[in-house]
C-alpha positions as CSV (number, residue, x, y, z in Angstrom):
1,X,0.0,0.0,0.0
2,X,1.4,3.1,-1.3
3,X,1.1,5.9,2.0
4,X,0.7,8.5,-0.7
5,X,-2.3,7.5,-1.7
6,X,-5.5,7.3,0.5
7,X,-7.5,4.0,0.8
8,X,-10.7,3.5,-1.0
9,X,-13.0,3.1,2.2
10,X,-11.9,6.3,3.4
11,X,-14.3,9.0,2.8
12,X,-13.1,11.7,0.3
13,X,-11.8,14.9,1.7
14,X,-11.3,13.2,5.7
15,X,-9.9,16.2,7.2
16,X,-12.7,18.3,5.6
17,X,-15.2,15.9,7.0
18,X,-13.6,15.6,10.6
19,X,-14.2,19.3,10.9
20,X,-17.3,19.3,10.0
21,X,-18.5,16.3,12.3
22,X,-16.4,18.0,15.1
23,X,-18.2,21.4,14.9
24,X,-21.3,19.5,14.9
25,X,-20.7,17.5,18.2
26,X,-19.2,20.9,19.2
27,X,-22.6,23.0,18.4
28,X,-24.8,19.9,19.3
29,X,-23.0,20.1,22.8
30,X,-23.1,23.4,22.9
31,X,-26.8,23.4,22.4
32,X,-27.1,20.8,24.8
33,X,-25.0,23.1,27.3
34,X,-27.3,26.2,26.4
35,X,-30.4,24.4,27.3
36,X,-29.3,22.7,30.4
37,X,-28.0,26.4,31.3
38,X,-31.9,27.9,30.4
39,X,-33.3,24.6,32.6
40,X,-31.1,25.4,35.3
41,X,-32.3,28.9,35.0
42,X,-35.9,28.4,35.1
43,X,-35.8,26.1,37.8
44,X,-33.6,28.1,39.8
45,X,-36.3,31.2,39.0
46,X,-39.0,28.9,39.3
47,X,-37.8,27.8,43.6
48,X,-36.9,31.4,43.6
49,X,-40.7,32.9,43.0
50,X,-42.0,29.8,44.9
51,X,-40.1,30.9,47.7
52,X,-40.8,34.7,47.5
53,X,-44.2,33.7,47.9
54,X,-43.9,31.2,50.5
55,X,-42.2,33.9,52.5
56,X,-44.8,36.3,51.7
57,X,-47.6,34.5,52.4
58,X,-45.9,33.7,56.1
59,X,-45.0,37.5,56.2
60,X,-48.9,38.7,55.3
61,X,-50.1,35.8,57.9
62,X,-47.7,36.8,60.3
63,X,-48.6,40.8,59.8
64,X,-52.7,39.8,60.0
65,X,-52.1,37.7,63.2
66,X,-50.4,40.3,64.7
67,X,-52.9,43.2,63.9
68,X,-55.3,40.5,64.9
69,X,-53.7,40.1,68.8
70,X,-52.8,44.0,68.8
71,X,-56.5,44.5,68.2
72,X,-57.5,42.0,71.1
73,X,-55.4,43.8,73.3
74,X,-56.8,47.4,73.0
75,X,-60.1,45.8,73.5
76,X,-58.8,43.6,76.6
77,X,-57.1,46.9,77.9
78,X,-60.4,48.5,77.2
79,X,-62.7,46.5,79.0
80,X,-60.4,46.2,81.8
81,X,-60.5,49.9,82.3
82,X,-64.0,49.6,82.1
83,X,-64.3,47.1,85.1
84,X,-61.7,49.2,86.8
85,X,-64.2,52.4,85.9
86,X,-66.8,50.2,87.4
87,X,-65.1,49.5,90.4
88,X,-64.2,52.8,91.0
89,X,-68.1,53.8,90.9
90,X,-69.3,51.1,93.0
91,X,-66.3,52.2,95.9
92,X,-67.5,55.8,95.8
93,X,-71.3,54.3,96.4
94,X,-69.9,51.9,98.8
95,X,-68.2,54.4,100.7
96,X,-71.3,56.6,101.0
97,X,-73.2,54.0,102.4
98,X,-70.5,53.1,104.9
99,X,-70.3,57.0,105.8
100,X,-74.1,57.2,106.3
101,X,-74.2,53.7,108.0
102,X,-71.0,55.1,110.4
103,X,-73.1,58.6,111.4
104,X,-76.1,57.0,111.7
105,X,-74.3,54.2,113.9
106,X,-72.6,57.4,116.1
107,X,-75.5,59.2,115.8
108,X,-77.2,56.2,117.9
109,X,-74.5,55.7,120.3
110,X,-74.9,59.6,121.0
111,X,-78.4,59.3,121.6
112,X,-78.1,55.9,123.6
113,X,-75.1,57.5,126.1
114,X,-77.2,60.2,126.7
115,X,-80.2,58.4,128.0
116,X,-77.4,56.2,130.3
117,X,-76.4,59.3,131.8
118,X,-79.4,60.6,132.2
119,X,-80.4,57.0,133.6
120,X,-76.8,57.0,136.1
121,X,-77.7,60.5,137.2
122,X,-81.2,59.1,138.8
123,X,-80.2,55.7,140.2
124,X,-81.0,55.8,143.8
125,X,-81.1,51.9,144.6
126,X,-79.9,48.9,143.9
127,X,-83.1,47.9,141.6
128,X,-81.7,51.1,139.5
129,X,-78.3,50.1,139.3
130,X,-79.2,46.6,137.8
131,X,-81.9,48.4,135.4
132,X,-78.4,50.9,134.5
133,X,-76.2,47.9,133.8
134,X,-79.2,45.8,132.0
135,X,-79.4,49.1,129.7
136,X,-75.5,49.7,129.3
137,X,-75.7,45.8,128.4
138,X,-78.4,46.4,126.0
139,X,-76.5,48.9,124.6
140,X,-73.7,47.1,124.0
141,X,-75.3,45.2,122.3
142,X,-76.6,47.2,120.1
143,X,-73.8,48.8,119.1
144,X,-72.2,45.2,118.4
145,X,-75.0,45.0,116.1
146,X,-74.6,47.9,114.2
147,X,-70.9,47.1,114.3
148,X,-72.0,43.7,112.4
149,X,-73.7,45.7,110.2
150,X,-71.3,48.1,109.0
151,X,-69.1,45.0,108.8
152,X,-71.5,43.0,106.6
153,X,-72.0,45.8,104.3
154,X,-68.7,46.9,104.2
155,X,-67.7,43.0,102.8
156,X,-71.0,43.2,100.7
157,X,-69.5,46.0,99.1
158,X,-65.8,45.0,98.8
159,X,-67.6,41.9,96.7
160,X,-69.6,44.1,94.3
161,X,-66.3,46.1,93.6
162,X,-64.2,43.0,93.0
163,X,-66.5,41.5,91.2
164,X,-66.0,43.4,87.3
165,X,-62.6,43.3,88.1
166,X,-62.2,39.7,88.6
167,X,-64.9,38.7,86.0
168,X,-62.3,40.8,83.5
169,X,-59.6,39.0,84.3
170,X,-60.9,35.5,83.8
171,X,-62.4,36.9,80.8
172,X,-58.8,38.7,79.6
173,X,-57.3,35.4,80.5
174,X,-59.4,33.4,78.6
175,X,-59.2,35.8,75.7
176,X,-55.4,35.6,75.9
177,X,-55.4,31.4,76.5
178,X,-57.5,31.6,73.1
179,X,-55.7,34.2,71.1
């Protein structure tokens, strides 16, 4: 075989036909590159928007929750002043009736010492100083009553002021347990 000449299985023109099947594996792989590159894009776009909005949407939930419990606490601070308003009403009413109970109470004493003095000024036997001590006794006891009284509405009242206040704080508590 003569290695001048080219053998006659050999395509004609080999060098011109390696270049050209080279620059088309060369532009088929480029192609190939160029649309892996444009996939890899798009995906990378496409878990960048789903992201975005995944983060959005937690951000807008997070925002409306958190106007939702700002909201439930200006109403919660609201009501409790309300109670506490209340409160304060029903101690001013309470104290006027422990004031009028307390003057009527020393108002009664008054009257009752002065009819045992003018009892001890007259007692002249024995018979009168048992009916003087019966009477002081009596007295007494009387007084202890009114005492009771005062007492009684005194706790009466203390109830009826703590009573908004501590209906609005189970309520505020339950409101915050359920928020």
């Amino acid at each position: 075989m003569d290695p001048l000449k080219t053998p006659q299985n050999w395509p004609e023109k080999p060098v011109e036909k390696a270049a050209d099947i080279l620059s088309g594996a060369a532009q088929t792989a480029t192609s190939a590159a160029s649309e892996a590159l444009h996939r890899t894009h798009d995906a990378v776009k496409e878990s960048t928007e789903r992201g975005m909005a995944i983060g959005q949407d937690a951000l807008n939930r997070t925002q409306a929750e958190t106007q939702r419990l700002s909201q439930r606490s200006v109403e919660m601070g609201s009501e409790a002043l309300k109670a506490c308003v209340t409160a304060g009403h029903q101690t001013a009413d309470l104290m006027s009736e422990l004031n009028q109970a307390m003057t009527e109470l020393g108002n009664q004493s008054i009257s009752h010492y002065d009819r045992l003095s003018r009892q001890a000024m007259g007692v002249r036997t024995v018979q009168d100083m048992v009916n003087l001590q019966t009477a002081t006794v009596e007295t007494l006891q009387d007084h202890m009553g009114g005492f009771a009284r005062l007492y009684g509405l005194y706790v009466d009242g203390l109830g009826r002021i703590l009573q908004p206040i501590a209906e609005q704080a189970v309520k505020s508590q339950r409101g915050m347990v359920a928020a």
